[in-house]
C-alpha positions in Angstrom: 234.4 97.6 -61.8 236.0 100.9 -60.6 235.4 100.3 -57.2 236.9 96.5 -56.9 239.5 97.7 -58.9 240.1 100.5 -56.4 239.6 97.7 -53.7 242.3 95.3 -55.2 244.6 97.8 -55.0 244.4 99.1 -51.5 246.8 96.9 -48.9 244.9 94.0 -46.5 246.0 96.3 -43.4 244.3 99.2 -45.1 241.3 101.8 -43.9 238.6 102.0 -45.9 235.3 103.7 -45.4 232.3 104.1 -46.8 229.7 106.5 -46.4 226.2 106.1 -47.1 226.4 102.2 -47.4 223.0 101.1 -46.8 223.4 97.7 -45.7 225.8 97.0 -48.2 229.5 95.7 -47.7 231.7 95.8 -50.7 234.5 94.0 -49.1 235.3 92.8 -45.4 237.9 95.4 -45.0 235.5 97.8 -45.3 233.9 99.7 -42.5 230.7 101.2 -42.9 228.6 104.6 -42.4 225.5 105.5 -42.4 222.8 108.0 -40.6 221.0 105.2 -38.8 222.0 101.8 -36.8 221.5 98.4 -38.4 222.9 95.4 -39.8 226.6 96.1 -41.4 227.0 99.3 -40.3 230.2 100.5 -38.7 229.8 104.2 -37.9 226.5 106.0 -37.2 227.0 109.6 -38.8 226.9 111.9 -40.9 229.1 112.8 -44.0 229.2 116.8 -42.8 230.4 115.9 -39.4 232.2 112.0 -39.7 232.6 110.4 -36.8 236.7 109.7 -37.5 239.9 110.8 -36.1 241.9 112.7 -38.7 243.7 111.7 -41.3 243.1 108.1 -40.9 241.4 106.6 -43.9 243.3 105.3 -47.2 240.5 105.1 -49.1 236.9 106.7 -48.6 234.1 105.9 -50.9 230.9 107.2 -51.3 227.8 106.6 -54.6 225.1 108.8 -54.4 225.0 110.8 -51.1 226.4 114.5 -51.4 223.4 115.2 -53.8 221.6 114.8 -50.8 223.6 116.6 -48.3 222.5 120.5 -47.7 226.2 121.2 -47.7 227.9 119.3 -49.8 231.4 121.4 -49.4 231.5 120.9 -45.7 230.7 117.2 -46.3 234.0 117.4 -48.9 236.2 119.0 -46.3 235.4 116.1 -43.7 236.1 114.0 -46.6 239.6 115.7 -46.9 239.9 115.5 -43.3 240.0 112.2 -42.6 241.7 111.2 -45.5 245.4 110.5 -44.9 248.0 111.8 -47.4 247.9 110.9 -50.4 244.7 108.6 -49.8 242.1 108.4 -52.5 238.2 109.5 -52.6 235.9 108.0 -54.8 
């Protein structure tokens, strides 16, 4: 439920991301990341070195990856770096 809500409330022009989707899309606005190549993914990647200009996502999502990440505070800051101002991380 927290998701869609967070969904509903982001604009239809919006940039959303989200990282570590499996072959999973929430919503058509959102694009997809994911280490490997395949069916509904956007962006190959990782979450410590996103391949995404700065400060260009409104909202960035991401369920059960940074437990798996070696460095999970270099993964946050490129979180925090392609997140606009005052854009949301969940």
């Amino acid at each position: 439920r927290t998701v869609s809500a967070l969904l509903a409330a982001e604009p239809s022009d919006a940039m959303i991301l989200n990282v570590g989707a499996g072959q999973t899309r929430l919503d058509p606005r959102v694009r997809t990341l994911e280490l490997h190549a395949g069916p509904c993914i956007d962006y190959v990647g990782s979450v410590t070195a996103l391949p995404i200009p700065d400060a260009s996502i409104d909202l960035l999502l991401t369920q059960e990856v940074l437990e798996h990440v070696d460095d999970p505070f270099l993964a946050m800051r490129e979180i925090h770096r392609v997140l606009k101002p005052g854009a949301r991380a969940y």
